[in-house]
MARDRENZA-554370 format. One line per 5 residues: their letters; for each residue x, y, z of N, C-alpha, C. Coordinates in nm, 2 decimals. Each point is the difference from the previous one (the first is absolute). Layout:
<nodes>
a> X Y Z X Y Z X Y Z; ...
</nodes>
This chain:
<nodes>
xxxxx> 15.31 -1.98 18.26 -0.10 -0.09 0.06 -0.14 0.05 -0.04; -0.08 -0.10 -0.04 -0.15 0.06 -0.02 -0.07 0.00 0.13; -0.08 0.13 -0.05 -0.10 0.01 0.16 -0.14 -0.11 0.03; -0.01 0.02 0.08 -0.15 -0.10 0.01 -0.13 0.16 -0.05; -0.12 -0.11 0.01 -0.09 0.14 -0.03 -0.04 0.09 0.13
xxxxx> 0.02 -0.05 0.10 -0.01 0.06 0.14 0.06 0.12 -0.06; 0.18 -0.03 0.02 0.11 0.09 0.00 -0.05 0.11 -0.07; -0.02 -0.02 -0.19 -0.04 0.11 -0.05 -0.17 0.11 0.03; -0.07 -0.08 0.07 -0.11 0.09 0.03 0.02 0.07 0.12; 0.15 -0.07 0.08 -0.05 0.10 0.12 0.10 0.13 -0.06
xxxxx> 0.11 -0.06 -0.12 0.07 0.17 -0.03 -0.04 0.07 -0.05; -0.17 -0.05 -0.15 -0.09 0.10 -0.02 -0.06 0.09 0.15; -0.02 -0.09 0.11 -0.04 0.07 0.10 0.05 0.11 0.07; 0.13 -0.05 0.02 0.13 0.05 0.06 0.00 0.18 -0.06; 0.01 -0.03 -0.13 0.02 0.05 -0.09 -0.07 0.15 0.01
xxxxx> -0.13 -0.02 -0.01 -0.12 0.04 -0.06 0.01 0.12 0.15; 0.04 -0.09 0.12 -0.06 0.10 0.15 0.13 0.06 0.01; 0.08 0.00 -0.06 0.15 0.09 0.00 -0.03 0.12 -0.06; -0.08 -0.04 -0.12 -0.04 0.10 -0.11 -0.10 0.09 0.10; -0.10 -0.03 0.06 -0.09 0.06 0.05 0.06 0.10 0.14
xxxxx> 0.08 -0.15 0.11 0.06 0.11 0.11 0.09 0.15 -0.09; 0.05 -0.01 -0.13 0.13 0.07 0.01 -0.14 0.10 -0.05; -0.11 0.02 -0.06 -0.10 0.08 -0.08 -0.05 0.04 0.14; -0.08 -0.04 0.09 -0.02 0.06 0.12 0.07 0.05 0.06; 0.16 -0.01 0.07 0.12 0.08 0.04 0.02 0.16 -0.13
xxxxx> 0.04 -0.01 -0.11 0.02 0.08 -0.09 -0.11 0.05 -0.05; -0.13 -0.03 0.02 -0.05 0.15 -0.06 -0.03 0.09 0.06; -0.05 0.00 0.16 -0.01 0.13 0.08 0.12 0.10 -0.02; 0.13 -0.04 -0.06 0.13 0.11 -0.02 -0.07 0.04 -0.16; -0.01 -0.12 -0.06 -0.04 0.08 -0.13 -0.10 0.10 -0.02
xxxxx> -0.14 -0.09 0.08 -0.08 0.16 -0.03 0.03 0.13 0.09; 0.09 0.01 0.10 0.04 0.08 0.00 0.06 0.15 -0.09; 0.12 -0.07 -0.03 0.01 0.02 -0.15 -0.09 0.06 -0.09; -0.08 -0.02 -0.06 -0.07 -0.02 -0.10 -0.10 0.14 0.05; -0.06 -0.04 0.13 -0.05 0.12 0.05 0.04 0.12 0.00
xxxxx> 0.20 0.03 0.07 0.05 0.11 0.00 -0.03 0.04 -0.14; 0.03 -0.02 -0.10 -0.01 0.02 -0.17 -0.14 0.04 -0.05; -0.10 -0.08 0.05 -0.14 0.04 -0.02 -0.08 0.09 0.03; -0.08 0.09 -0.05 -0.13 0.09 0.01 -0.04 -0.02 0.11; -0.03 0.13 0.12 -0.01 -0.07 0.14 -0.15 -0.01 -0.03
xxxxx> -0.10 0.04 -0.05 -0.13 -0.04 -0.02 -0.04 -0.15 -0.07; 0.11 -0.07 -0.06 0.01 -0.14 -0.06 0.06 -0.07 0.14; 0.08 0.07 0.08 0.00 -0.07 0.11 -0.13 -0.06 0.09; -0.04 0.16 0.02 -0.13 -0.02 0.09 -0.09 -0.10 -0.01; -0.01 0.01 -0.13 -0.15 -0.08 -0.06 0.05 -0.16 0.00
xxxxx> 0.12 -0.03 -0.01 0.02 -0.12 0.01 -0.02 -0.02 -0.13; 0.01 0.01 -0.07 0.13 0.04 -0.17 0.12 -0.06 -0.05; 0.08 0.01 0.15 0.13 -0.05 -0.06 0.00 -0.10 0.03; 0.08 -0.12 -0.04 -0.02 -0.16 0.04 0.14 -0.04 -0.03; 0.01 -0.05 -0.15 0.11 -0.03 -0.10 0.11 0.06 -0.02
xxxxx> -0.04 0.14 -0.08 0.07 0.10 -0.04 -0.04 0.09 0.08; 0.09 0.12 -0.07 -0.03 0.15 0.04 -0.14 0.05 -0.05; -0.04 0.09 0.00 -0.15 0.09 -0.04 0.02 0.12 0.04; 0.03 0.09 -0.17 0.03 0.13 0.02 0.15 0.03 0.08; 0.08 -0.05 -0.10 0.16 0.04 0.02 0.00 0.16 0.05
xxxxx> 0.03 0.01 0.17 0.05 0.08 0.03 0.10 0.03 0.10; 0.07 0.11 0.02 0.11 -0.02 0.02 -0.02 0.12 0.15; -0.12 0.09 0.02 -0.02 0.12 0.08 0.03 -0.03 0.17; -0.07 -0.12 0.00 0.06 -0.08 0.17 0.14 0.00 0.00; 0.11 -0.02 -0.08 0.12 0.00 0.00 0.04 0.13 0.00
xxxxx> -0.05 0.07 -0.07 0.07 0.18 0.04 -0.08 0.05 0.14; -0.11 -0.07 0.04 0.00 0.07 0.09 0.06 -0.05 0.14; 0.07 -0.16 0.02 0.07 -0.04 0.06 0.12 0.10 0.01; 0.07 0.02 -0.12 0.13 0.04 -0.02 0.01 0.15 0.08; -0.17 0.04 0.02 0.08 0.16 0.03 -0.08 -0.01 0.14
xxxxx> -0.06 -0.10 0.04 -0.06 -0.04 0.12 0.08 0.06 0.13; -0.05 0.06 0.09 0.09 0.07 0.13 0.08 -0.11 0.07; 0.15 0.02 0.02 0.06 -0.10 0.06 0.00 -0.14 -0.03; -0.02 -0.01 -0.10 0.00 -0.12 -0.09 0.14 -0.06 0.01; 0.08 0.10 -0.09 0.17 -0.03 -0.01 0.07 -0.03 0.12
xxxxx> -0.09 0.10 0.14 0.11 -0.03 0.10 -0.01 -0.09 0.04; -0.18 -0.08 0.03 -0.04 -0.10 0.03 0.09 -0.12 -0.05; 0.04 0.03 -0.15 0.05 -0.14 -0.09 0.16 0.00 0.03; 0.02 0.09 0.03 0.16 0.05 0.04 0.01 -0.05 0.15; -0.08 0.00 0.08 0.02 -0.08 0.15 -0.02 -0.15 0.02
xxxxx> -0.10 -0.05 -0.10 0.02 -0.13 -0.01 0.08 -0.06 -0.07; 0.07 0.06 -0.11 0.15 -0.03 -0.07 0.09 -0.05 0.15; 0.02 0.13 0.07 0.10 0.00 0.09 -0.03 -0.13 0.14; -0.12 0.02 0.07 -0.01 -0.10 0.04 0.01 -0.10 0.00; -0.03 -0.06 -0.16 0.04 -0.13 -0.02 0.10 0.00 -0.06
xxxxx> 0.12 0.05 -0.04 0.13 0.01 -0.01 0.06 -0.02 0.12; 0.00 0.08 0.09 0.06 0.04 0.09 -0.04 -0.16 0.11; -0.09 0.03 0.02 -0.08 -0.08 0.05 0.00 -0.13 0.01; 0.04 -0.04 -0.13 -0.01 -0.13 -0.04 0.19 -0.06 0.02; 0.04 0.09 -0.02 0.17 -0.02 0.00 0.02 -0.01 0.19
xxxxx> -0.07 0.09 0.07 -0.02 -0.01 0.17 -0.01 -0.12 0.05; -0.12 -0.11 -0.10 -0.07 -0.08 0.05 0.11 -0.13 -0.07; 0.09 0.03 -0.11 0.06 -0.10 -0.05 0.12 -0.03 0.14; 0.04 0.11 0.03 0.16 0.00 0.08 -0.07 -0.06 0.10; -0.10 0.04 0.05 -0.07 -0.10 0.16 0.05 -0.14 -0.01
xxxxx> -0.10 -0.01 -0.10 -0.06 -0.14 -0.05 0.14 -0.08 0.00; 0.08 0.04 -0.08 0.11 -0.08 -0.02 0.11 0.02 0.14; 0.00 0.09 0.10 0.08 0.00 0.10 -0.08 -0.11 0.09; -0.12 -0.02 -0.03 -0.07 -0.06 0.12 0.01 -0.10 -0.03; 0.03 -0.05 -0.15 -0.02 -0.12 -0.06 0.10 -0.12 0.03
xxxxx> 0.14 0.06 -0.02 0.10 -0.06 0.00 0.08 -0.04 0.13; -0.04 0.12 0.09 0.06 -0.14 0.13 -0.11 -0.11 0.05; -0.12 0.01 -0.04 -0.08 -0.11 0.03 0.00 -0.11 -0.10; 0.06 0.01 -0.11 0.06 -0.10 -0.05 0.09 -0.09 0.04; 0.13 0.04 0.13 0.07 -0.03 0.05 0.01 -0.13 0.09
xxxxx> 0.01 -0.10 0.01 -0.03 -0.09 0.13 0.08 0.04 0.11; 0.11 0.04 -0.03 0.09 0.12 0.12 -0.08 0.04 0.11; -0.13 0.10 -0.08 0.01 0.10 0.08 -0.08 -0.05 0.12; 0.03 0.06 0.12 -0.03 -0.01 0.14 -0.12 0.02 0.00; -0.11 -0.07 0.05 -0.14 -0.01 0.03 -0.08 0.03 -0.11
xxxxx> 0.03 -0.06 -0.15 -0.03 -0.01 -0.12 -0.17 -0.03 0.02; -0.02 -0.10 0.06 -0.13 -0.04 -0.04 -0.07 0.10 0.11; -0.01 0.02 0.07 -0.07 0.11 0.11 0.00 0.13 -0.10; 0.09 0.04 -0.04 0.00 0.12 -0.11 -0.13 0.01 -0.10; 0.04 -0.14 -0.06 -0.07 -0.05 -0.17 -0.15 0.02 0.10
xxxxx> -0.05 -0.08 0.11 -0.14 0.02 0.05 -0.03 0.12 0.03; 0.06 0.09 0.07 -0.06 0.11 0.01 -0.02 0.09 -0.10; 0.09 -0.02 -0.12 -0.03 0.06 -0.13 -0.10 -0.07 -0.06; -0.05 -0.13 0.02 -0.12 -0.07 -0.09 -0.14 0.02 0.09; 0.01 0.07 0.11 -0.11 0.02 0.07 -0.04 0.12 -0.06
xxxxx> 0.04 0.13 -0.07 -0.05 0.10 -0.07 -0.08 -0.07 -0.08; 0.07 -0.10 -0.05 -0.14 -0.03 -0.14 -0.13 -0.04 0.05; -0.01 -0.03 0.14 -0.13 -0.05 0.02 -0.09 0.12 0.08; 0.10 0.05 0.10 -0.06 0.10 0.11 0.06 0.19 -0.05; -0.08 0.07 0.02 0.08 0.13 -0.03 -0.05 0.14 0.13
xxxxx> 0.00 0.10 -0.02 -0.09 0.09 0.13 -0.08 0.04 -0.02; -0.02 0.02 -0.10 -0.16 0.04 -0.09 0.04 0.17 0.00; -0.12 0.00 -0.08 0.01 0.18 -0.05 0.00 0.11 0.08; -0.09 -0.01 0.15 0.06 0.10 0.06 0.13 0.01 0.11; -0.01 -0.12 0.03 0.21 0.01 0.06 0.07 0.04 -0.11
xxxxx> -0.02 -0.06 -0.09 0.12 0.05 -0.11 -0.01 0.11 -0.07; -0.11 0.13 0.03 -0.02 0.14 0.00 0.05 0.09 0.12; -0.02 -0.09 0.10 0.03 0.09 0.13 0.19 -0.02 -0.01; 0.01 -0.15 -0.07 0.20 0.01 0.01 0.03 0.07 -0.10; -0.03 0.07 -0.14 0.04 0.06 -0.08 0.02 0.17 0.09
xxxxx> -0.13 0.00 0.09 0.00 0.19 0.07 0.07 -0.03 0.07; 0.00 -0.06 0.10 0.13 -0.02 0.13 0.15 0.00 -0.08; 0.00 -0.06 -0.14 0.14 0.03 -0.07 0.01 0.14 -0.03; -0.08 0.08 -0.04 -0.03 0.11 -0.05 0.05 0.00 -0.16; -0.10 -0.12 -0.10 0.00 0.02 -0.12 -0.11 0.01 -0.06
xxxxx> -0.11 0.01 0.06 -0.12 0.06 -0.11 0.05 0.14 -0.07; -0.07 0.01 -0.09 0.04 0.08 -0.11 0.17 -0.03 -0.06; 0.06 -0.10 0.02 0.14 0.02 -0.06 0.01 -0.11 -0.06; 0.09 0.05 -0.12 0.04 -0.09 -0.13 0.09 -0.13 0.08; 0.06 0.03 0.08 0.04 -0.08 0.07 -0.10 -0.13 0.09
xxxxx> -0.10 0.04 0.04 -0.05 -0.08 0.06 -0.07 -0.10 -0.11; -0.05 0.05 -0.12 -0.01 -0.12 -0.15 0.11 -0.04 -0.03; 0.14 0.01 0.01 0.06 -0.07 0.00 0.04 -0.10 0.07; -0.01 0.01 0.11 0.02 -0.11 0.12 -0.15 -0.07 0.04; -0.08 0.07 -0.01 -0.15 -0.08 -0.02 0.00 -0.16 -0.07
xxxxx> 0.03 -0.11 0.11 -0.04 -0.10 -0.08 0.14 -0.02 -0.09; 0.09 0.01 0.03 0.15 0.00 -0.13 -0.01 -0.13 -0.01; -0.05 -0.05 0.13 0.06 -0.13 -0.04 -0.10 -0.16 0.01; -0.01 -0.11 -0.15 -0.07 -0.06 0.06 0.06 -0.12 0.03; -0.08 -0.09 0.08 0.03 -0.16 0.09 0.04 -0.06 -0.10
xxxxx> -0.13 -0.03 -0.06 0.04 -0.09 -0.16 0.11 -0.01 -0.10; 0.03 0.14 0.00 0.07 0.04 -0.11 0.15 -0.03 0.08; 0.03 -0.02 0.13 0.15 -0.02 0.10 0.00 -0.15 -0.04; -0.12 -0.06 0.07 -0.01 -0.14 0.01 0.04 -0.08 -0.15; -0.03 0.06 -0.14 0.03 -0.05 -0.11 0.15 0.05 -0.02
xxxxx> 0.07 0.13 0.00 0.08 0.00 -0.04 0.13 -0.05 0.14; -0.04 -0.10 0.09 0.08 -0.01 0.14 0.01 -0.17 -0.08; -0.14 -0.08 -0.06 0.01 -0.10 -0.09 0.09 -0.01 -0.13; -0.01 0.13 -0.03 0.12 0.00 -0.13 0.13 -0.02 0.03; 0.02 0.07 0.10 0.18 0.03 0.05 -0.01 -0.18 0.10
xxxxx> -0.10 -0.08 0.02 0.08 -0.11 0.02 0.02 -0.08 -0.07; -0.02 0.02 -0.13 0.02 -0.08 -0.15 0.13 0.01 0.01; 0.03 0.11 0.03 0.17 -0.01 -0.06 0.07 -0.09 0.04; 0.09 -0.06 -0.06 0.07 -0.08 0.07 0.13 0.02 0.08; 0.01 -0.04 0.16 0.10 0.05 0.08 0.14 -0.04 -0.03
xxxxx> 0.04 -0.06 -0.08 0.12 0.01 -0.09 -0.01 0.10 -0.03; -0.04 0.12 -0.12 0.04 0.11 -0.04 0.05 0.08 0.13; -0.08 0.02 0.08 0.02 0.05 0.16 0.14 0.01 0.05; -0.01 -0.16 0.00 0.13 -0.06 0.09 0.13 0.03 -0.08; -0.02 -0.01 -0.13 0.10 0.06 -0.12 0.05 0.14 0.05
xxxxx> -0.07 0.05 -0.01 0.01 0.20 0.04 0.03 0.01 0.09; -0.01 -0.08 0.12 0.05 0.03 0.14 0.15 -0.04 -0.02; 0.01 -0.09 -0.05 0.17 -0.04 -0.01 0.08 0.08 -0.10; -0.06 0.09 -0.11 0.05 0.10 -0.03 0.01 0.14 0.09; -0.04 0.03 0.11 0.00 0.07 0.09 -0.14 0.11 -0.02
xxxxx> -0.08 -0.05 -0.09 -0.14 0.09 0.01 -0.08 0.02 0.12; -0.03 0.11 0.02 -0.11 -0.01 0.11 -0.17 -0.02 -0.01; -0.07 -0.02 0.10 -0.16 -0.03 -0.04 -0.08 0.16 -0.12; 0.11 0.13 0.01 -0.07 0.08 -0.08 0.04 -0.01 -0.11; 0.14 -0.03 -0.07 0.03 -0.06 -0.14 -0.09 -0.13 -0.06
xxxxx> 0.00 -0.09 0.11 -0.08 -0.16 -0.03 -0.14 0.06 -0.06; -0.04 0.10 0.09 -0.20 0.02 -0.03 0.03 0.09 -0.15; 0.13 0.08 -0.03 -0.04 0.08 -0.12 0.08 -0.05 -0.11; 0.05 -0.08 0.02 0.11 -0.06 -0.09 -0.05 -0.14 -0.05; -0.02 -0.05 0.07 -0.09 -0.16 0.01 -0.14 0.00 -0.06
xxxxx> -0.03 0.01 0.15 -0.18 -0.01 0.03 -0.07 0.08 -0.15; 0.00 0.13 0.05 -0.07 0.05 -0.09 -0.01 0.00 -0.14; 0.13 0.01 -0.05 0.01 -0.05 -0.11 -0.06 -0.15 -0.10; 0.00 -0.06 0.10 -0.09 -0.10 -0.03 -0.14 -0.01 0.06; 0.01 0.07 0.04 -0.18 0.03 0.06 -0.08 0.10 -0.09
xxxxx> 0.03 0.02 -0.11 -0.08 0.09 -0.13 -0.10 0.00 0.00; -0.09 -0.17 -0.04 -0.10 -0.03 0.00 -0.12 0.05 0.10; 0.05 -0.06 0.12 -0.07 0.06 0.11 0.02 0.15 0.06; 0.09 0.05 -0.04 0.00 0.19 0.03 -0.06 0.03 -0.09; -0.02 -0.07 -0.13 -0.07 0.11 -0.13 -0.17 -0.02 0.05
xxxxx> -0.01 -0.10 0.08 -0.14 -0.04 0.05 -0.09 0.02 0.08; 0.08 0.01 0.10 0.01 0.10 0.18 -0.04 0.17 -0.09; 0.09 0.05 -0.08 0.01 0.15 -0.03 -0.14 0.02 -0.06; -0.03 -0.08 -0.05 -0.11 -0.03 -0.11 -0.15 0.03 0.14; 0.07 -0.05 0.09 -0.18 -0.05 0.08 -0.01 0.10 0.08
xxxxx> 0.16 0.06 0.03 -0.01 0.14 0.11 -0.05 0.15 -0.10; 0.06 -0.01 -0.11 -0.04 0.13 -0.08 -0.12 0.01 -0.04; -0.07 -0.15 -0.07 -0.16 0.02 0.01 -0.08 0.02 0.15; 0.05 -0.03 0.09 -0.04 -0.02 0.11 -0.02 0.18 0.02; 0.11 0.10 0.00 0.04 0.10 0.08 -0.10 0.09 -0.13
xxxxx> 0.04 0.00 -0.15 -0.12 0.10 -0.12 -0.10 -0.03 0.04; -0.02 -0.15 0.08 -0.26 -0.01 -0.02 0.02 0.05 0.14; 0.11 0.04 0.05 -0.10 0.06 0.20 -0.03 0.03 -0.03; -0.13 0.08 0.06 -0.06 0.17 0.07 -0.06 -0.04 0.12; -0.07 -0.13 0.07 -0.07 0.05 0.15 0.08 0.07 0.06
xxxxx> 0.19 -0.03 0.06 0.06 0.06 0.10 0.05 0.12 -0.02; 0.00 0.04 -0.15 0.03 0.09 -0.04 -0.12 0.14 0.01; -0.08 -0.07 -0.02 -0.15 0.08 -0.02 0.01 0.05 0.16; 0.03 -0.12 0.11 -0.01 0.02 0.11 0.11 0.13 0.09; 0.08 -0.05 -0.04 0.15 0.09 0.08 0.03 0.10 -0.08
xxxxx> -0.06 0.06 -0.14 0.04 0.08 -0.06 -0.11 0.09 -0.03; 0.02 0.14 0.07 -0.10 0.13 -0.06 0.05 0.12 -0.06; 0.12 -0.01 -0.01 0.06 0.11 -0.12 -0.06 -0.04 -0.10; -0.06 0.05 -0.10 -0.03 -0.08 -0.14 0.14 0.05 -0.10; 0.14 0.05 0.07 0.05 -0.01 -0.08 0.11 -0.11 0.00
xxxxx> -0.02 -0.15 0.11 0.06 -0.09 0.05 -0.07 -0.13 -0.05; -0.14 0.02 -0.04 -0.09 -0.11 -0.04 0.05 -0.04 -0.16; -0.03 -0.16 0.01 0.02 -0.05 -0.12 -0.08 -0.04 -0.08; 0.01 -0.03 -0.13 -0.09 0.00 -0.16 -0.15 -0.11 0.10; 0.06 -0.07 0.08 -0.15 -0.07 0.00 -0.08 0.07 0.12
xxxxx> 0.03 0.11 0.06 -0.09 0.01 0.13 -0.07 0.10 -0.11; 0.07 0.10 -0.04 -0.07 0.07 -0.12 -0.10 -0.05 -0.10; 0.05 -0.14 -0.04 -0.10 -0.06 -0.09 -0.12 -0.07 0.11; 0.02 -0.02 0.11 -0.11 -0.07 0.10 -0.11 0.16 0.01; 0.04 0.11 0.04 -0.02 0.12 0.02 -0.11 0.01 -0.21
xxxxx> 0.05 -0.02 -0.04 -0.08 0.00 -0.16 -0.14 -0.09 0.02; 0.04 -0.12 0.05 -0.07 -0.12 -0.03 -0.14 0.05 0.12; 0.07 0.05 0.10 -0.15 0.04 0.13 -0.10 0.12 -0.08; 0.09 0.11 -0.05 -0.08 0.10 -0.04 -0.10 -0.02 -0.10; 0.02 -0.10 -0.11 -0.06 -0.05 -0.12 -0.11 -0.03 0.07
xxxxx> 0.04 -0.17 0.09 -0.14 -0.04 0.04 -0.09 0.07 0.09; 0.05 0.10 0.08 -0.07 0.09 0.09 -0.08 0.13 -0.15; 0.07 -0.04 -0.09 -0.09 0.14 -0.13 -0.14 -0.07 -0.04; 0.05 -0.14 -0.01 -0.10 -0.08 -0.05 -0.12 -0.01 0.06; 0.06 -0.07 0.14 -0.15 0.00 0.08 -0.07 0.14 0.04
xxxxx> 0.05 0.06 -0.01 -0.04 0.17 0.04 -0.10 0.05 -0.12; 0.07 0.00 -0.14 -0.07 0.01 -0.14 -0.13 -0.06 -0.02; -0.12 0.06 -0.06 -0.13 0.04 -0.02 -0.01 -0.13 -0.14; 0.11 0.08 -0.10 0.03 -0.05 -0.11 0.18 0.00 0.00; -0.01 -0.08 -0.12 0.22 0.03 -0.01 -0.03 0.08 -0.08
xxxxx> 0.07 0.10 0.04 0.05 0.13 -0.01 0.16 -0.01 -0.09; 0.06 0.10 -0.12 0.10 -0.06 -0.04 0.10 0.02 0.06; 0.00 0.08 0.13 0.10 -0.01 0.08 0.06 -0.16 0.03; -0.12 -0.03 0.12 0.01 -0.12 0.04 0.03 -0.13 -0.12; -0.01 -0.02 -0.10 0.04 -0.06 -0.13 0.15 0.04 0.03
xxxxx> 0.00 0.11 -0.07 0.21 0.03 -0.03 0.05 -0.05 0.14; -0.02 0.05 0.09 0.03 -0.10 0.17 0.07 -0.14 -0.05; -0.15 -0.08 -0.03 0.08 -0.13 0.03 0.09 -0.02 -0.12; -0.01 0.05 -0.13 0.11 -0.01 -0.08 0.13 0.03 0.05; -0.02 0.09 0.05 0.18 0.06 0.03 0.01 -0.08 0.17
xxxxx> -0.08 -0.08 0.04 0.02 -0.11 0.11 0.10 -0.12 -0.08; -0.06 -0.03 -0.08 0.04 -0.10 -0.14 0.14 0.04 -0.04; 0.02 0.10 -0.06 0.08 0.10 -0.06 0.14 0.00 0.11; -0.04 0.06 0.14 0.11 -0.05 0.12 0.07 -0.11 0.03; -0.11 -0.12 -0.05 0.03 -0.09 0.08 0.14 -0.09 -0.14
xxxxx> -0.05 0.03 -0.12 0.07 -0.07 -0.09 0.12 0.12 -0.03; 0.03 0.09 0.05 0.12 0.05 0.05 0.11 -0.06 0.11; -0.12 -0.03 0.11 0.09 -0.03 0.11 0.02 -0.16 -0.03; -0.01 -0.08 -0.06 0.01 -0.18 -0.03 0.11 0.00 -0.13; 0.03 0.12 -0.06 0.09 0.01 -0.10 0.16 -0.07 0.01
xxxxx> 0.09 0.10 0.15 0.08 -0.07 0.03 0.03 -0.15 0.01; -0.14 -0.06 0.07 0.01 -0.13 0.05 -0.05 -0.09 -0.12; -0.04 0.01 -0.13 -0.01 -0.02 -0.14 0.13 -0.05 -0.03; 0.06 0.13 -0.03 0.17 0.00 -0.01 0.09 -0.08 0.02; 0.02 -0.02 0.13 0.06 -0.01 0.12 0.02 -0.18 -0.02
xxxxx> -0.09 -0.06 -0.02 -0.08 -0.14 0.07 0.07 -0.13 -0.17; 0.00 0.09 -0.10 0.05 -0.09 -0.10 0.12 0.01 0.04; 0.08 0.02 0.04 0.15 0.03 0.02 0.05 -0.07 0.12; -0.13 -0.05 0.09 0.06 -0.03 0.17 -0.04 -0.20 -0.02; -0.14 0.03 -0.11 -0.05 -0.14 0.03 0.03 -0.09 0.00
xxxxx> 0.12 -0.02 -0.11 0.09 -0.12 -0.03 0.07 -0.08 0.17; 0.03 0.10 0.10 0.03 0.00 0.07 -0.12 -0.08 0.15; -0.11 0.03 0.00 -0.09 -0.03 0.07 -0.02 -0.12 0.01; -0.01 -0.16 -0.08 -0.03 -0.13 0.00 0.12 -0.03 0.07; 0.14 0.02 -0.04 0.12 -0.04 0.04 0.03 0.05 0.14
xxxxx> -0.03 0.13 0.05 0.05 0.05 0.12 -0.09 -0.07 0.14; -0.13 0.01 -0.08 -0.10 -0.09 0.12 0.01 -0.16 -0.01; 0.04 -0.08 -0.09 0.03 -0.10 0.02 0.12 -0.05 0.07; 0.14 0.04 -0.02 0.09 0.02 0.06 0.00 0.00 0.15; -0.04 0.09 -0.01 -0.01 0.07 0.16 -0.13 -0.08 0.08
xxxx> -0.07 -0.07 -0.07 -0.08 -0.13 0.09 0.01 -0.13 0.01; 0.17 -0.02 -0.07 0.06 -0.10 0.02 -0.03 -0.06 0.16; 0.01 0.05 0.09 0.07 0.00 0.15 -0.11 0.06 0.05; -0.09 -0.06 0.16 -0.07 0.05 0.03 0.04 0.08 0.13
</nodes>
């Protein structure tokens, strides 16, 4: 079919602010980038733009041998492994009998769980319940911190009612019970939206640091970003303090740069491999309100 002229000027239009949002979204990562690589004096002066300026590589060795760097990157590995796998089993135990029309006082459940999304206890009840548990300072208490979110129940409780109750009703008459149905069944067909859920809890659990920064003072429990938040204060506190920049304060924000496109590496990786998965699992799953 031919277009009218409307049609094609508003896809030059269309077009043109796609090109621009994705150029505004993507270059704050790129000059990141560009900066770790760069001369931290090409940094300072506002030098670098495009490209690099003065290919250097010294902010990266001095990340590498940086104190507690590794452990730091080593506890956010785990937390969001661990963590994220904690927040999956919730999600999906909490998910699937509210899928159910069975279950006994279904909708009184579903409200009290959809009132988290609007009301919560704020920051210091929910400091004073972490001490009265007695998990400040424990790896444990970032694990259970938050495992689990509303949204993320509420979409995958929409996915599992896609299914159709035939398959169900099939399995029961073969003598399955509701934990064969959810891991035999459900899940298996629920890929899209577990690969999506996993996707929103693991980025979710690598970008913390406020609760972490909060409940955790061993520095050998803290993770890659309270460490990197810990970089980012010292820099700006060199700055404002400094007469002139000094090449300390320069190498600083390089190897700020230098941390930070370390710690976004995984999630680089990670995200080509999950994405296919992301249009399909949230569509799906908002079949059903």
């Amino acid at each position: 079919m031919s277009r009218t002229t409307g049609e094609k000027i508003f896809e030059v239009f269309n077009i043109a602010f796609m090109l621009l949002l994705i150029i505004v979204t993507l270059y704050p990562l790129y000059y990141v980038v560009i900066a770790a690589f760069s001369d931290p004096v090409a940094v300072t002066t506002g030098a670098v733009t495009l490209y690099p300026v003065g290919l250097a590589l010294d902010s990266f060795n001095k990340v590498i041998h940086t104190e507690n760097i590794w452990t730091a990157y080593g506890n956010t590995v785990f937390y969001s492994v661990i963590g994220t796998a904690l927040s999956m089993v919730l999600t999906v135990l909490g998910a699937y009998p509210l899928s159910k029309r069975r279950l006994n006082g279904r909708k009184w459940i579903t409200f009290f769980v959809l009132v988290t999304l609007w009301f919560n206890a704020g920051m210091m009840p929910t400091y004073q319940n972490f001490q009265d548990l007695h998990l400040l300072d424990s790896r444990l208490g970032i694990l259970l911190s938050f495992a689990i979110n509303t949204f993320n129940v509420v979409l995958m409780r929409t996915f599992f009612e896609n299914v159709p109750d035939s398959m169900e009703e099939s399995a029961k008459m073969d003598g399955a019970n509701d934990w064969k149905i959810l891991t035999r069944i459900y899940l298996p067909l629920s890929v899209p939206a577990l690969a999506t859920i996993t996707m929103y809890y693991f980025v979710g659990r690598w970008n913390a640091f406020f609760w972490s920064m909060l409940l955790l003072k061993d520095q050998s429990k803290v993770p890659l970003q309270v460490l990197l938040k810990k970089l980012i204060v010292e820099v700006s506190y060199n700055v404002n303090e400094a007469v002139d920049l000094s090449a300390s304060v320069m190498t600083e924000q390089t190897i700020v740069y230098a941390t930070i496109v370390i710690a976004v590496i995984p999630m680089l990786v990670m995200y080509p491999f999950i994405q296919r998965f992301f249009v399909k699992g949230i569509m799906v799953g908002a079949i059903k309100g």
